[in-house]
PADOSE-222454 format. One line per 3 residues: number of its first residue (from 1); their letters; for each residue x, y, z of N, C-alpha, C. Coordinates in steps of 0.05 Angstrom, whole numbers, always signed. Each point is the difference from the previous one (the first is absolute). Last residue first. Layout:
! PADOSE-222454
NUM = A = X/Y/Z/X/Y/Z/X/Y/Z | ...
//
This chain:
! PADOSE-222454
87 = XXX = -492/-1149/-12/+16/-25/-5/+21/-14/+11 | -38/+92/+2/-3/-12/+17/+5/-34/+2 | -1/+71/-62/+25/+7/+11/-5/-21/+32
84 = XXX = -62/+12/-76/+29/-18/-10/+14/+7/+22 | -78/+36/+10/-4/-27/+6/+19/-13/-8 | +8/+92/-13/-8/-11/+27/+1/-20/+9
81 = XXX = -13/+23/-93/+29/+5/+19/+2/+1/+29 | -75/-5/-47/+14/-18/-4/+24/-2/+10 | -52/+70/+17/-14/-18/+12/+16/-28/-13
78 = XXX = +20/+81/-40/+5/-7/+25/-9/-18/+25 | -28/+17/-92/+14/-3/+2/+24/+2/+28 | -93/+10/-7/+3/-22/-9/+28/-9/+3
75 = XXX = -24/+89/+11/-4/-12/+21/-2/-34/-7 | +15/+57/-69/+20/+12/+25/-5/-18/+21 | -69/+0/-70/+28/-12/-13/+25/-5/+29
72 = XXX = -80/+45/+26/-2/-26/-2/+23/-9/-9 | -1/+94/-11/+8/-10/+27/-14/-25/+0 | -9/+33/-81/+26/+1/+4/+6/-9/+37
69 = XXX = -92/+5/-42/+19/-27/-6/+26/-1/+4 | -54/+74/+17/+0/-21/+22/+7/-25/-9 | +17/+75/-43/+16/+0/+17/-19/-16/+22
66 = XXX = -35/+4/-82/+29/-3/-7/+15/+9/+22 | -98/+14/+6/+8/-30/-6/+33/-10/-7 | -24/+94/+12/-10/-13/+21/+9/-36/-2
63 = XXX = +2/+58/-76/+22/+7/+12/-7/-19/+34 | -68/+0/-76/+27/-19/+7/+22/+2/+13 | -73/+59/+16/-3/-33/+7/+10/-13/-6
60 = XXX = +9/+83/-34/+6/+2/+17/-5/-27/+25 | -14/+17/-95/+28/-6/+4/+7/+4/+36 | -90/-38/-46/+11/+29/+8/+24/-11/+7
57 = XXX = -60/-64/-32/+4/+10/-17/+15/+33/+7 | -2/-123/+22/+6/+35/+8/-2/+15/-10 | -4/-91/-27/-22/+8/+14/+6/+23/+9
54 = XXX = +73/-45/-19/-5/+8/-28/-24/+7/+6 | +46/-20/+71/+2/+26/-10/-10/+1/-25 | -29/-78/+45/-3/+23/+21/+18/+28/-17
51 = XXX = +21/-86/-35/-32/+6/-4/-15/+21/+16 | +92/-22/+23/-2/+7/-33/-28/+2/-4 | +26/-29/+80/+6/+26/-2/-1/-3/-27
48 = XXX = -81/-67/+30/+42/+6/+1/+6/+30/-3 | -98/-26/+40/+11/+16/-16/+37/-11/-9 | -116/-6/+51/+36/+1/+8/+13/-6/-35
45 = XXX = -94/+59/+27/+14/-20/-16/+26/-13/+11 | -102/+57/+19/+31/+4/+11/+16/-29/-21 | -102/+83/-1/+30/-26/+6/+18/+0/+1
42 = XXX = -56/+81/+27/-20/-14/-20/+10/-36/-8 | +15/+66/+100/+16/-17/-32/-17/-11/-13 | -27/+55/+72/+27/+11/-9/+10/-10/-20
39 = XXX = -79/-24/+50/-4/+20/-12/+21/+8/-8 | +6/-85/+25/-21/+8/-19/-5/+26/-10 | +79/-49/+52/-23/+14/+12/-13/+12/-30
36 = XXX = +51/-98/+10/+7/+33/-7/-28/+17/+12 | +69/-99/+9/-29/+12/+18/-7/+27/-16 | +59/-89/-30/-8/+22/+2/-17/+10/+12
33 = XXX = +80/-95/-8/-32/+10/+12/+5/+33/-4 | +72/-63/-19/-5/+21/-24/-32/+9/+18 | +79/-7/+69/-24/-16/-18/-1/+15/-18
30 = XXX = +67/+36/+50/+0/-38/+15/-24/-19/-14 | +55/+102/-35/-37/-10/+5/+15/-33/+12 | +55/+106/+12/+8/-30/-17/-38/-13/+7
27 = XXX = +38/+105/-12/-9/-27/+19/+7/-22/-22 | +13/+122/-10/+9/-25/-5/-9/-19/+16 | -41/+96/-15/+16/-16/+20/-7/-37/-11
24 = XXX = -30/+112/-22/+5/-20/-17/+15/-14/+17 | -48/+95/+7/+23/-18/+10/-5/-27/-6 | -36/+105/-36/-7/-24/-2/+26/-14/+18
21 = XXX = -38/+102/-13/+26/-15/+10/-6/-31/-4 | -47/+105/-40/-10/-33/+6/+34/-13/+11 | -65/+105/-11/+34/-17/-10/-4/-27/+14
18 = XXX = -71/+67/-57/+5/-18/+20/+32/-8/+2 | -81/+85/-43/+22/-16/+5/+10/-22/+15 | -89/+57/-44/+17/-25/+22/+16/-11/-1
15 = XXX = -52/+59/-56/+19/+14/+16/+9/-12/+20 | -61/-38/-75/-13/+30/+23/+20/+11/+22 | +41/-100/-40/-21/+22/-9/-9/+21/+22
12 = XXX = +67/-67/+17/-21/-8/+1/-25/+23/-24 | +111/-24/+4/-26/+27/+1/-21/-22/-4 | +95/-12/+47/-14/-18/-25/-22/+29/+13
9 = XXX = +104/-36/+36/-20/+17/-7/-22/-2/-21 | +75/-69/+58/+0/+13/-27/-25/+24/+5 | +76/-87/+33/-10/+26/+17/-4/+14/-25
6 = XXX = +25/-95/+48/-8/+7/-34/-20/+31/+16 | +80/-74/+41/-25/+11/+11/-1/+16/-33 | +35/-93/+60/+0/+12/-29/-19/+26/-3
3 = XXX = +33/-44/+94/-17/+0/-8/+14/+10/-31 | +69/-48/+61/-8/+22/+0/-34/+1/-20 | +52/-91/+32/+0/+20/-21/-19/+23/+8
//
């Protein structure tokens, strides 16, 4: 899957504009183990997708979250079909 990318503008104040590109990339975890770099994440939670969007409060993070569940859904579902066809 292609990166999810979130592209917005934001005033910092005193005339600072910023344009920000964020890329958002789908993985799969082999552990629930977390490493987080301290200075970047205050915490981290694992999450179902329902308890992960009702925790969202910018429509623009659920938009993110609603097309990485759409390519999992996608990729699940082909991943079965795959495995049926090899029977």
């Amino acid at each position: 899957m292609p990166p999810i990318l979130e592209e917005y503008t934001f005033d910092w104040g005193e005339g600072k504009i910023f344009h920000k590109i964020v890329q958002y990339c789908v993985g799969f975890a082999s552990s629930d183990a977390v490493k987080i770099q301290e200075e970047e994440i205050k915490a981290y939670k694992w999450a179902s997708y329902d308890e992960a969007f009702a925790a969202l409060t910018y429509d623009n993070n659920k938009e993110v979250l609603k097309q990485a569940k759409a390519y999992l859904d996608e990729y699940e579902s082909k991943k079965i079909t795959i495995s049926l066809k090899n029977w």
